[in-house]
C-alpha positions as CSV (number, residue, x, y, z in Angstrom):
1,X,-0.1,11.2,-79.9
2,X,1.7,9.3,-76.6
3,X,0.0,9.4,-73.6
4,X,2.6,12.0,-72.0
5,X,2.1,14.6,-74.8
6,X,-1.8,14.1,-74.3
7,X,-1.3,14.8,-70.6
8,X,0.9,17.3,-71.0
9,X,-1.5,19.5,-73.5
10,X,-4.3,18.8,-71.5
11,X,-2.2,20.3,-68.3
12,X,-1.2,23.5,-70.9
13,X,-4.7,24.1,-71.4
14,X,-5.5,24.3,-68.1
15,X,-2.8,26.8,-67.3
16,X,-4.3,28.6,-70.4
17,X,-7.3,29.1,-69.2
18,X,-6.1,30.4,-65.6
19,X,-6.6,27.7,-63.6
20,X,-3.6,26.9,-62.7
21,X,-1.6,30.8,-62.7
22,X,1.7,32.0,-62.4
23,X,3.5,30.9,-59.3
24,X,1.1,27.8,-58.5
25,X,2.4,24.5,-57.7
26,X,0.9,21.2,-59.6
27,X,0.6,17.9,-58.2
28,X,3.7,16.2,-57.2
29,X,5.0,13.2,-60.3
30,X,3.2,10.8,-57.6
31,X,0.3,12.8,-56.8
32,X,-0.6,13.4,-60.6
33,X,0.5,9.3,-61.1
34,X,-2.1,8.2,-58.8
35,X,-5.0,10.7,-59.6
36,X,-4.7,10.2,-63.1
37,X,-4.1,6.3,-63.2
38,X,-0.9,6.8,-65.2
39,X,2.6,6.2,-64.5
40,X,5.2,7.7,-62.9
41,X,7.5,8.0,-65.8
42,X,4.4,9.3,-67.9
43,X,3.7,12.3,-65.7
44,X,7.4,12.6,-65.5
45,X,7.9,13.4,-69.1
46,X,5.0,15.1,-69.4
47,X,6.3,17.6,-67.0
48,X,9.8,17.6,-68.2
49,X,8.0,18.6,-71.7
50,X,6.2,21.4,-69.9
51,X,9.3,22.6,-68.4
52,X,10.6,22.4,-72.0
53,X,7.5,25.0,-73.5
54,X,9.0,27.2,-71.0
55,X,5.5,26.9,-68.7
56,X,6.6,25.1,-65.6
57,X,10.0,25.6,-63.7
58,X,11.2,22.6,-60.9
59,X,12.3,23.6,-57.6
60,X,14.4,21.1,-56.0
61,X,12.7,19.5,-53.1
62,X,9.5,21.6,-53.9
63,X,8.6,20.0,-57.0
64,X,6.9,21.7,-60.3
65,X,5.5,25.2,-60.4
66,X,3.3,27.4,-63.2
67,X,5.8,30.1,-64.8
68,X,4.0,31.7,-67.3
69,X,5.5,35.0,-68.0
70,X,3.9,38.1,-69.3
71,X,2.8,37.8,-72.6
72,X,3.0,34.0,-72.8
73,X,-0.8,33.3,-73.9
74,X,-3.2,32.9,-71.0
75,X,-6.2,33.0,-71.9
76,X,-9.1,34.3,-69.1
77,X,-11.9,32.7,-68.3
78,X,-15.1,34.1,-70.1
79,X,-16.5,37.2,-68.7
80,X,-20.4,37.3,-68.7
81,X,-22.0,38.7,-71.4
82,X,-25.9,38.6,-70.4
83,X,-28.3,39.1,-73.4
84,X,-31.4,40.8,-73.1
85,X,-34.3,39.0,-70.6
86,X,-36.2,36.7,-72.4
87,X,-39.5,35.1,-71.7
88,X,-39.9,31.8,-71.0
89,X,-42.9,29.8,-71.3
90,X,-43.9,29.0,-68.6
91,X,-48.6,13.5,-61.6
92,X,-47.1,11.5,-58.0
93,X,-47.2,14.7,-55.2
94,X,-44.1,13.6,-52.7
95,X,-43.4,17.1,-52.1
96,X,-46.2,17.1,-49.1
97,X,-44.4,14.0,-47.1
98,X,-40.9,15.0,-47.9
99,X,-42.0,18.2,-46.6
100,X,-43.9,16.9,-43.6
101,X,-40.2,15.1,-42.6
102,X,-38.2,17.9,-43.0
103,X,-40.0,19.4,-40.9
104,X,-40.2,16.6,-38.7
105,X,-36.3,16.4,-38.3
106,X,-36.7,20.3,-37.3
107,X,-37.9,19.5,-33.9
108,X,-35.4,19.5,-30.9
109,X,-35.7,15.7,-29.6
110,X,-36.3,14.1,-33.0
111,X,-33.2,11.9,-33.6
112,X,-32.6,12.1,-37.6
113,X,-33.0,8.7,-38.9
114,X,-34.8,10.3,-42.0
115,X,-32.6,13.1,-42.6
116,X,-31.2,14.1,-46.2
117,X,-28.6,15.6,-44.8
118,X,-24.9,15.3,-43.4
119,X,-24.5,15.7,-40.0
120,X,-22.8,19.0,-40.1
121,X,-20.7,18.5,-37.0
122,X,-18.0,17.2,-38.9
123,X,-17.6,20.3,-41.5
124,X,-15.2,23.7,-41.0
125,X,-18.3,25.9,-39.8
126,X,-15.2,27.9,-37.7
127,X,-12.8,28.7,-40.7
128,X,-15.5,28.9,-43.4
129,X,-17.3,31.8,-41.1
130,X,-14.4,33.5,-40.4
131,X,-13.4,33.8,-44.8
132,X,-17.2,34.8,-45.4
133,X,-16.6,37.6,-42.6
134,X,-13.6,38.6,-44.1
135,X,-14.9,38.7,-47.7
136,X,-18.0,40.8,-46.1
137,X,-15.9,43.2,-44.9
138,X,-13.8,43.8,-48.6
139,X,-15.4,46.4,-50.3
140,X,-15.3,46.3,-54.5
141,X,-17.0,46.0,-57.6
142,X,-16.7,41.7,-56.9
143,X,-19.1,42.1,-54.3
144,X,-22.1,42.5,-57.3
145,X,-20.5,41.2,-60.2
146,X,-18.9,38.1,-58.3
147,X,-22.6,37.1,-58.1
148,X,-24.0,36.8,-61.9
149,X,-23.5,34.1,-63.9
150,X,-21.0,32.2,-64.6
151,X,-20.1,32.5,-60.9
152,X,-16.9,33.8,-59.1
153,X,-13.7,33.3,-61.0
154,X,-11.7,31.8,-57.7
155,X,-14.5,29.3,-57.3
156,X,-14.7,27.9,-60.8
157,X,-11.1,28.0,-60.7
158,X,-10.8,25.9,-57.7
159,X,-13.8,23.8,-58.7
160,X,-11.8,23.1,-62.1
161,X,-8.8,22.3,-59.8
162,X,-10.6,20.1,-58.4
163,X,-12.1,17.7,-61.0
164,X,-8.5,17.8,-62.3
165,X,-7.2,16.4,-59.0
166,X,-9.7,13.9,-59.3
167,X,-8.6,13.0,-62.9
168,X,-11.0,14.6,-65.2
169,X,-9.9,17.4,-66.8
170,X,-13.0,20.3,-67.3
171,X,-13.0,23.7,-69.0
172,X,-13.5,25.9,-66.7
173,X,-15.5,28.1,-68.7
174,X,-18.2,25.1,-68.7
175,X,-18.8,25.5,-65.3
176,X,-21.5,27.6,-64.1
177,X,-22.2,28.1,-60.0
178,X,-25.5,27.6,-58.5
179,X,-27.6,27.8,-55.4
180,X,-27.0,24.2,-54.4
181,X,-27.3,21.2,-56.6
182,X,-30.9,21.8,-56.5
183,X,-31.0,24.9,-58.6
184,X,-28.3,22.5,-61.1
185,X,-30.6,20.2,-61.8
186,X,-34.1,22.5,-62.1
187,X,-31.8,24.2,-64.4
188,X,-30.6,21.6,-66.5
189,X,-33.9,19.8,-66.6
190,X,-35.2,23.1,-67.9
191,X,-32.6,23.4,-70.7
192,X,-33.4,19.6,-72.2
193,X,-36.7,19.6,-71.9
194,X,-40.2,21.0,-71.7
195,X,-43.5,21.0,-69.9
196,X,-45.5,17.3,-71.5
197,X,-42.1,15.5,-71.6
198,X,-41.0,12.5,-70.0
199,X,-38.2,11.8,-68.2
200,X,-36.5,8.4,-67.2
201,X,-35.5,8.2,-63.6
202,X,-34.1,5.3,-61.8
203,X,-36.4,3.3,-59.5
204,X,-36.2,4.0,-56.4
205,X,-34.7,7.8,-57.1
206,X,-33.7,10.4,-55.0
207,X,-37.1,12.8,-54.2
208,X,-35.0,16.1,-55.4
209,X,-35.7,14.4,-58.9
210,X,-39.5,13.8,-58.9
211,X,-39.6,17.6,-57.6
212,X,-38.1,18.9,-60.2
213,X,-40.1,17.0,-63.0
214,X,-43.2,17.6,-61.2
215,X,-42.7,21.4,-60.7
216,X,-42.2,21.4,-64.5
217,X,-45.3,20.0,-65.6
218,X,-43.2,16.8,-66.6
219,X,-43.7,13.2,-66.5
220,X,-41.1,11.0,-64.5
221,X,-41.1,6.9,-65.9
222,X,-39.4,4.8,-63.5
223,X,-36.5,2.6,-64.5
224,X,-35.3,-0.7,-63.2
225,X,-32.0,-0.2,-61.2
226,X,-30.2,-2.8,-59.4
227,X,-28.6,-2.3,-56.3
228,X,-25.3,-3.2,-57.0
229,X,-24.8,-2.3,-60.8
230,X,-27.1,0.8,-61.4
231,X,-29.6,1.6,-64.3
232,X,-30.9,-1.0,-66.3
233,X,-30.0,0.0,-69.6
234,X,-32.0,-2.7,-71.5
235,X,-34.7,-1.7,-69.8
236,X,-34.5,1.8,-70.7
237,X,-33.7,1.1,-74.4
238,X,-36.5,-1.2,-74.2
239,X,-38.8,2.4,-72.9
240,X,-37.0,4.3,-75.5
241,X,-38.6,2.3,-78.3
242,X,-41.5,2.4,-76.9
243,X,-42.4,6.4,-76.4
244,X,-40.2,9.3,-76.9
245,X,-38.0,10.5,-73.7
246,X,-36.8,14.2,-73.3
247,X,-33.8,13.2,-71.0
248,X,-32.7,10.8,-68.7
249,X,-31.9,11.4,-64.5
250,X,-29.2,9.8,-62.8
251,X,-26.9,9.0,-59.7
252,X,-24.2,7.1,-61.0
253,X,-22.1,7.2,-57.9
254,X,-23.3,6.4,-54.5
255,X,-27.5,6.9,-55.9
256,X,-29.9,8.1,-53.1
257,X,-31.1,5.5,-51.7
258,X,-29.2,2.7,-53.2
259,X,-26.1,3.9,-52.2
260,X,-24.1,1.6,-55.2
261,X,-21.5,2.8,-57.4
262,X,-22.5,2.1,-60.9
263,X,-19.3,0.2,-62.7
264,X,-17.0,2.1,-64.8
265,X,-18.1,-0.2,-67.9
266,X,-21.7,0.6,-67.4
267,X,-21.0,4.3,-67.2
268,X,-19.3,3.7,-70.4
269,X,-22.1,1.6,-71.8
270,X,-25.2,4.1,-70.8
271,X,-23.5,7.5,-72.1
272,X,-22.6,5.5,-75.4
273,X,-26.6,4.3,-75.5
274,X,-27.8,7.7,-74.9
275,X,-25.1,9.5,-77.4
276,X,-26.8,7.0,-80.0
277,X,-30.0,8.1,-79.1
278,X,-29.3,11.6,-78.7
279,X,-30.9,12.2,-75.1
280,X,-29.4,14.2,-73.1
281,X,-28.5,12.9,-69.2
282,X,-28.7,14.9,-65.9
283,X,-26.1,13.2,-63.7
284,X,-26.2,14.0,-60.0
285,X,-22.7,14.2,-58.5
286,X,-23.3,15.7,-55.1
287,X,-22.0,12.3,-53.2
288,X,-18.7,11.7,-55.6
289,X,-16.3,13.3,-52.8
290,X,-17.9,10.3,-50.0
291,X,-16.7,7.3,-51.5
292,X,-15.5,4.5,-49.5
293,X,-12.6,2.7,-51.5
294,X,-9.4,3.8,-52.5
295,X,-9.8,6.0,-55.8
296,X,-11.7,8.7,-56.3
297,X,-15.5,7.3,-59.0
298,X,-15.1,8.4,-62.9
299,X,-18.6,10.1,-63.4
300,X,-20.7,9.8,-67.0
301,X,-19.0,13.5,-67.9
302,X,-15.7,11.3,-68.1
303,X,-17.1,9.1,-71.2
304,X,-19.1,12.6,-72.8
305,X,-17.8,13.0,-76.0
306,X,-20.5,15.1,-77.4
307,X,-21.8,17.4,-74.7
308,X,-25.2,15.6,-73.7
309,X,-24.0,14.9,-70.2
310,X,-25.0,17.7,-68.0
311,X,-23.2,17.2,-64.6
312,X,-24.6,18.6,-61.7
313,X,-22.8,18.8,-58.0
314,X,-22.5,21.2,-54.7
315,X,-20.3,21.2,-51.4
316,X,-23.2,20.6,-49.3
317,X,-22.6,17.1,-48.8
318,X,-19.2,17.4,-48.7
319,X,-18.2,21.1,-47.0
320,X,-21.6,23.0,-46.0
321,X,-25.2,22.6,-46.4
322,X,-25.5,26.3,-44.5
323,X,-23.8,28.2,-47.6
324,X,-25.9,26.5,-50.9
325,X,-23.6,26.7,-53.3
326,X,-24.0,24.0,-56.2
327,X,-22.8,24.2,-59.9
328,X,-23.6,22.6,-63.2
329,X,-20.9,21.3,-66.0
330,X,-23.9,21.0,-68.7
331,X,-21.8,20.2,-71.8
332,X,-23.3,21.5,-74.9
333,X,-26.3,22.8,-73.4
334,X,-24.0,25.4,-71.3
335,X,-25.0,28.8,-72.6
336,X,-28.9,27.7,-73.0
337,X,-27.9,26.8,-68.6
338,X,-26.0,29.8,-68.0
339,X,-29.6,32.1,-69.4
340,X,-31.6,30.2,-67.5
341,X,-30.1,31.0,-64.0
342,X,-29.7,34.7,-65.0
343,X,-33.6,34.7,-65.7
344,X,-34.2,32.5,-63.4
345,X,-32.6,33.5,-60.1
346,X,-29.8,36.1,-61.5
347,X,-27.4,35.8,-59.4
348,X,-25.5,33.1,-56.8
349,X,-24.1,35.2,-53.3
350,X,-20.9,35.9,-53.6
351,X,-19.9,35.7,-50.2
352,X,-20.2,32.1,-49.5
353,X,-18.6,31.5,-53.1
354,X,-15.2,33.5,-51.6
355,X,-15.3,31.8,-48.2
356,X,-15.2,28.3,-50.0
357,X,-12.7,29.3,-52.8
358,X,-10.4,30.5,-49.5
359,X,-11.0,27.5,-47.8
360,X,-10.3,25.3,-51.0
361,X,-7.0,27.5,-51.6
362,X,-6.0,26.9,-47.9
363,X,-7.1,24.5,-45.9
364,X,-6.3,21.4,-46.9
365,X,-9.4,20.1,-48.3
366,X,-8.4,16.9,-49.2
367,X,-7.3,16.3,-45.7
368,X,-11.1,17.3,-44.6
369,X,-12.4,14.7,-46.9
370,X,-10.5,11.8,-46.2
371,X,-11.5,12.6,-42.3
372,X,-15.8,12.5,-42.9
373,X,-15.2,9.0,-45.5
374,X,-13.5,7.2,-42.6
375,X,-16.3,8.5,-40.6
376,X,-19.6,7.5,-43.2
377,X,-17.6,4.1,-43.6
378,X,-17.0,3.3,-39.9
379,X,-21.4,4.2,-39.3
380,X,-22.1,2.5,-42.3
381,X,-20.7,-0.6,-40.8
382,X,-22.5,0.1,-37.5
383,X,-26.0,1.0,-39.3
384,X,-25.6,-2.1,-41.1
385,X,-24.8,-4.5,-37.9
386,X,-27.5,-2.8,-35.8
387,X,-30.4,-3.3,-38.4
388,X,-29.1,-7.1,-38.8
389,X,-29.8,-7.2,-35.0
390,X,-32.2,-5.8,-33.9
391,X,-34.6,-5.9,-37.2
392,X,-37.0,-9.0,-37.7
393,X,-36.2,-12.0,-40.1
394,X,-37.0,-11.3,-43.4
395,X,-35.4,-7.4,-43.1
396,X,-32.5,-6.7,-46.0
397,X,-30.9,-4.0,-46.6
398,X,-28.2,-2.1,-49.2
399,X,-24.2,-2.2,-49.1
400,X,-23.2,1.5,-49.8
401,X,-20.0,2.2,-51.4
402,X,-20.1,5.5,-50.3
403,X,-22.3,8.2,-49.2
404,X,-24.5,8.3,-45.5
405,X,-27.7,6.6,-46.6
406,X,-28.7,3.1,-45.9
407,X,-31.9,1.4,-47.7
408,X,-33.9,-1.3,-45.4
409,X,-36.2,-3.6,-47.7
410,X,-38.6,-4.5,-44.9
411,X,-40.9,-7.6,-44.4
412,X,-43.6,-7.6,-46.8
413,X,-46.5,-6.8,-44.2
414,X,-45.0,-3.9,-42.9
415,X,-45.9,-0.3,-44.0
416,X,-43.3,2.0,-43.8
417,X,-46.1,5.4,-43.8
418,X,-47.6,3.5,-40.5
419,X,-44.0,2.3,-39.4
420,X,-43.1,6.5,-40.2
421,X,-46.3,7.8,-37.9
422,X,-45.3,5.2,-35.3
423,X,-41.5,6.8,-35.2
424,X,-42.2,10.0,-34.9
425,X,-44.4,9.6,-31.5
426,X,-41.2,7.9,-30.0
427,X,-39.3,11.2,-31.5
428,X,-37.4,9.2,-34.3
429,X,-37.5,10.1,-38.0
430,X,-36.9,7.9,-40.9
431,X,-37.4,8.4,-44.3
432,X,-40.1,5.8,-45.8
433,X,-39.8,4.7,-49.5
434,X,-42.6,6.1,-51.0
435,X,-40.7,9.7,-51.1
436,X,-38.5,7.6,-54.2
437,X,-40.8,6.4,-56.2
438,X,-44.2,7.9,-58.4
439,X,-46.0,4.8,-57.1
440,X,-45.8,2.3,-53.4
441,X,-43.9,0.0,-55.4
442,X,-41.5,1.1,-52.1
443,X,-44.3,0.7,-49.5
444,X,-42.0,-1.9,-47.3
445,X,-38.5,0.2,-47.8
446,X,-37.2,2.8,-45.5
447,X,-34.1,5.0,-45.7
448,X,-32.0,5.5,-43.0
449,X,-29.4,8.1,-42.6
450,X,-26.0,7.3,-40.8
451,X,-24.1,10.4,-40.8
452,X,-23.9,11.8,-37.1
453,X,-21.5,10.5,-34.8
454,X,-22.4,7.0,-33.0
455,X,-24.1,7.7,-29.9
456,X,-26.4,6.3,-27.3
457,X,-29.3,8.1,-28.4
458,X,-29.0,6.8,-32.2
459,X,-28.6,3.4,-31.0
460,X,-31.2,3.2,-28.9
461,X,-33.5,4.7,-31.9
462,X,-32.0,2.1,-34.4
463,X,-33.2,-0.5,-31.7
464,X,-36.7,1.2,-31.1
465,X,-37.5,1.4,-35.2
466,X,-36.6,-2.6,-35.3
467,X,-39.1,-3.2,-32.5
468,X,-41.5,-1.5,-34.5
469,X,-40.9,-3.4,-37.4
470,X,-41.7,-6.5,-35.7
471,X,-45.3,-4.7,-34.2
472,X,-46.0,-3.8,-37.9
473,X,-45.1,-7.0,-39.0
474,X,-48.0,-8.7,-37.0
């Protein structure tokens, strides 16, 4: 098959499926050229052999458009079909500190060095409000049923839309929306594996990944995971020989803390390792929107060919943190995935799923997107000059591809729980590395979040923390 044709079923599916419907425009030749990594000419005929099947029509100086008339074979997206409830059967505690910081950041004066989070000043709180009024305010049968599993039909469309734009195309009928990445993971972690098992995690890892195994009565083993090029996969083959491992954890693209953006080739090279092996891998995509460069990261779900990547993203880090709403591609685990939240949590509010699918449908956000990465990449570039300043010698520190989160290897002396305590009396928070790790193998590592707008008051707090560096360091 030439590349065209491929491209142009894979675009037939999607309209299919109701992704894209009747009346809606596609990506421009150009647009689809550049998200795709495929010529001009190829989208071109792919299009022209679209127009040809009779299921896109070209408007001059509007470009293509969806005209599927009635009775021309779309097919909807699957309807839930819950079966009966079902019982389920039901070792490092960071929960306590990353508790204890959260709460920290809570308080008025505390400047959030240490926060998780995205400054949300930059986020459409205004517009997304006013759609989750409106949708409060429409009466209907969506307003239960919009809530249960899978999720709400104009979401996963638009989050289908999406990963398309992006260059990967997804069934939409995979995709089932959550309470925030969170709930993806815990729920994916529960499908691959049960309580006894080990998981591999990358060392350091983000803490949401150690709370999940540990809730579960799981075992995390830790990794080796360069800074620049991601998971050691030797390593971890080396651990697979050695014991047997329920499933694998990982941040491919822009990992909390690290902040790196593992290379295509090694993306290609762990999914291949762990097809081979038959372990199944969690991949956290909540950063993929916030990278840095020109093209948008491939993810492992791009090099899946047999369903054992389960894929796990939200808008919190890229729209709202307020509204929690996450979802989970897991491959061929999807239906064991889709029980689990009903049992689990049964439903996902279907308010905040509406006033994001308007937003997505309206508002341009794309345009939203590229506004917050010029932001992270501009403070990145500050975080990283201040902490070469004003930190002592011997201080080193991450280059982030993408995301808010910078990670400071400290002098060897220092203790980053005493450097935290320290902090936090002067009203600063930072996050210290033993929230990443199951041991202190981090004990001289903080992480340091660079979201909010450059002020005064940050840079005075970046200042204070290196001064404190330099008292622990005594």
């Amino acid at each position: 098959m030439k590349l065209y044709e491929k491209f142009a079923d894979d675009l037939e599916k999607l309209i299919r499926q109701g992704v894209y419907r009747h009346g809606d425009r596609i990506p421009s030749v150009r647009q689809a050229s550049q998200q795709h990594r495929i010529s001009i000419t190829t989208v071109l005929h792919a299009y022209l052999l679209l127009e040809s099947r009779g299921l896109l029509v070209s408007r001059p100086q509007s470009g293509y458009f969806v005209n599927l008339q009635r009775g021309s074979g779309e097919l909807p997206m699957r309807e839930l079909q819950p079966s009966k409830p079902m019982a389920i059967s039901s070792s490092v505690d960071v929960s306590r500190l990353v508790l204890s910081t959260l709460r920290s950041i809570g308080s008025h004066d505390a400047v959030p060095l240490g926060s998780p989070y995205p400054d949300p000043a930059l986020f459409p709180f205004e517009k997304l409000n006013r759609y989750a009024y409106t949708a409060g305010r429409e009466k209907g049968l969506w307003g239960v049923t919009g809530a249960l599993p899978p999720g709400h039909p104009r979401l996963v469309r638009q989050i289908a839309r999406r990963y398309l734009e992006n260059g990967l195309s997804v069934d939409p009928n995979e995709i089932i929306v959550t309470v925030g990445a969170t709930e993806a993971i815990n729920l994916c972690l529960q499908a691959v594996a049960k309580p006894g098992d080990v998981i591999a995690v990358e060392s350091p890892t983000f803490y949401a990944m150690l709370h999940a195994i540990e809730r579960m009565g799981m075992k995390a083993i830790e990794v080796a995971t360069d800074p620049e090029y991601g998971i050691d996969i030797a390593a971890l083959a080396a651990i697979v020989k050695s014991q047997p491992i329920a499933a694998c954890m990982v941040m491919p693209n822009f990992q909390n803390p690290l902040g790196f953006q593992m290379p295509d080739e090694r993306k290609r090279e762990l999914v291949e390792f762990l097809t081979r092996m038959d372990i199944p891998v969690i991949e956290n995509g909540v950063y993929n929107e916030l990278y840095y460069g020109n093209a948008h990261p491939s993810s492992l779900k791009s090099y899946d060919k047999k369903g054992i990547v389960l894929h796990c993203s939200s808008f919190s880090k890229s729209l709202t943190a307020a509204y929690r709403i996450g979802w989970a591609l897991p491959g061929r685990y999807r239906d064991q995935v889709e029980k689990l939240k009903f049992l689990n949590t049964l439903t996902t509010p279907s308010i905040p799923q509406l006033a994001i699918a308007e937003y997505l449908e309206h508002d341009g956000y794309e345009h939203h997107l590229r506004r917050i990465r010029k932001a992270y990449a501009q403070q990145a570039n500050l975080m990283r000059a201040m902490v070469s300043r004003f930190f002592p010698a011997g201080t080193r520190m991450s280059s982030p591809a993408g995301g808010y989160v910078l990670w400071v290897e400290l002098p060897p002396k220092v203790d980053a729980m005493r450097l935290y305590q320290l902090a936090l009396e002067r009203g600063i928070t930072i996050g210290p590395g033993y929230m990443f790790s199951i041991s202190d193998a981090y004990r001289n590592y903080i992480r340091l979040n660079y979201s909010s707008t450059w002020t005064n008051e940050i840079e005075q707090a970046v200042i204070t923390v290196g001064k404190l560096v330099a008292l622990c360091d005594r």
